[in-house]
C-alpha positions as CSV (number, residue, x, y, z in Angstrom):
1,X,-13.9,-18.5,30.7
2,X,-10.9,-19.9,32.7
3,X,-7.3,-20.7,31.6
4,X,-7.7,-23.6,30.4
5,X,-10.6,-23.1,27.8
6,X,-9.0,-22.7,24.3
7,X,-9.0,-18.8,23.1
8,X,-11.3,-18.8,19.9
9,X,-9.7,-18.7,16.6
10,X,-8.9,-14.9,15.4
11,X,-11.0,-13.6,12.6
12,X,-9.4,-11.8,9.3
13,X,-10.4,-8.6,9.1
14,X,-11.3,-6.7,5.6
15,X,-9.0,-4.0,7.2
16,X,-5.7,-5.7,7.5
17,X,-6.0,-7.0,3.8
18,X,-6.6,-3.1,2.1
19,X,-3.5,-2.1,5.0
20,X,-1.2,-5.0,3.2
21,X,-2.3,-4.1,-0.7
22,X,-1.3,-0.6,0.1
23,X,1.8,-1.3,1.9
24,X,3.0,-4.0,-1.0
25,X,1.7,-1.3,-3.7
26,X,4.2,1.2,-1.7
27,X,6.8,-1.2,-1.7
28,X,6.6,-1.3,-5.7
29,X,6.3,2.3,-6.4
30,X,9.0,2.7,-4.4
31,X,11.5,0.7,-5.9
32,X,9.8,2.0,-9.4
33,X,10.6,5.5,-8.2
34,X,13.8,4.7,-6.5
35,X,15.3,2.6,-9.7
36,X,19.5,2.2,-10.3
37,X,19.7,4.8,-13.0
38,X,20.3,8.1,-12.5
39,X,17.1,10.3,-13.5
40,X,17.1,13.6,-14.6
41,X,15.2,16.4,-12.8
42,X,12.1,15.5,-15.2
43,X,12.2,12.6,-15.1
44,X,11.9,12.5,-11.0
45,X,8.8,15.2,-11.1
46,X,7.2,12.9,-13.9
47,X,7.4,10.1,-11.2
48,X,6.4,11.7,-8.6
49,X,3.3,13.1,-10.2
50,X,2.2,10.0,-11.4
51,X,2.7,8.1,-7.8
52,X,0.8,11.3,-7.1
53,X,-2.1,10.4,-9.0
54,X,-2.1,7.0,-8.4
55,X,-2.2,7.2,-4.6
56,X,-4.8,9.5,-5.3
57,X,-6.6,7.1,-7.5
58,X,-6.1,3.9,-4.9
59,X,-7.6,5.8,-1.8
60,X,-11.1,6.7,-4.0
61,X,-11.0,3.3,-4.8
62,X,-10.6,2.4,-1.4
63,X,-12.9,4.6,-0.1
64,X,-15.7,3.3,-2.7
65,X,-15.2,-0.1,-1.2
């Protein structure tokens, strides 16, 4: 191949999708756990168990896959 072949288009990988739905699925908890109220001290270990056990959840599921 010399310089002035064209480079081949890049392929999508299955990767770089899962790697976005996680980050955007961050990005939502985060503002879900972050909020503009104040919280009480339950209410922040509520939160925080149930991002808990949906991360948990999210990487069997991604695992499966």
């Amino acid at each position: 191949m010399t310089s002035a072949e064209p480079l081949p288009p890049a392929q999508p990988r299955g990767r770089e999708v899962k790697a976005s739905v996680l980050a955007a699925f961050q990005l939502v908890e985060d503002a879900r756990y972050l909020g503009t109220g104040p919280r009480t001290r339950h209410g922040r270990r509520r939160a925080l168990a149930e991002r808990t056990v949906a991360y948990r959840k999210l990487a069997r599921d991604l695992r499966a896959s």
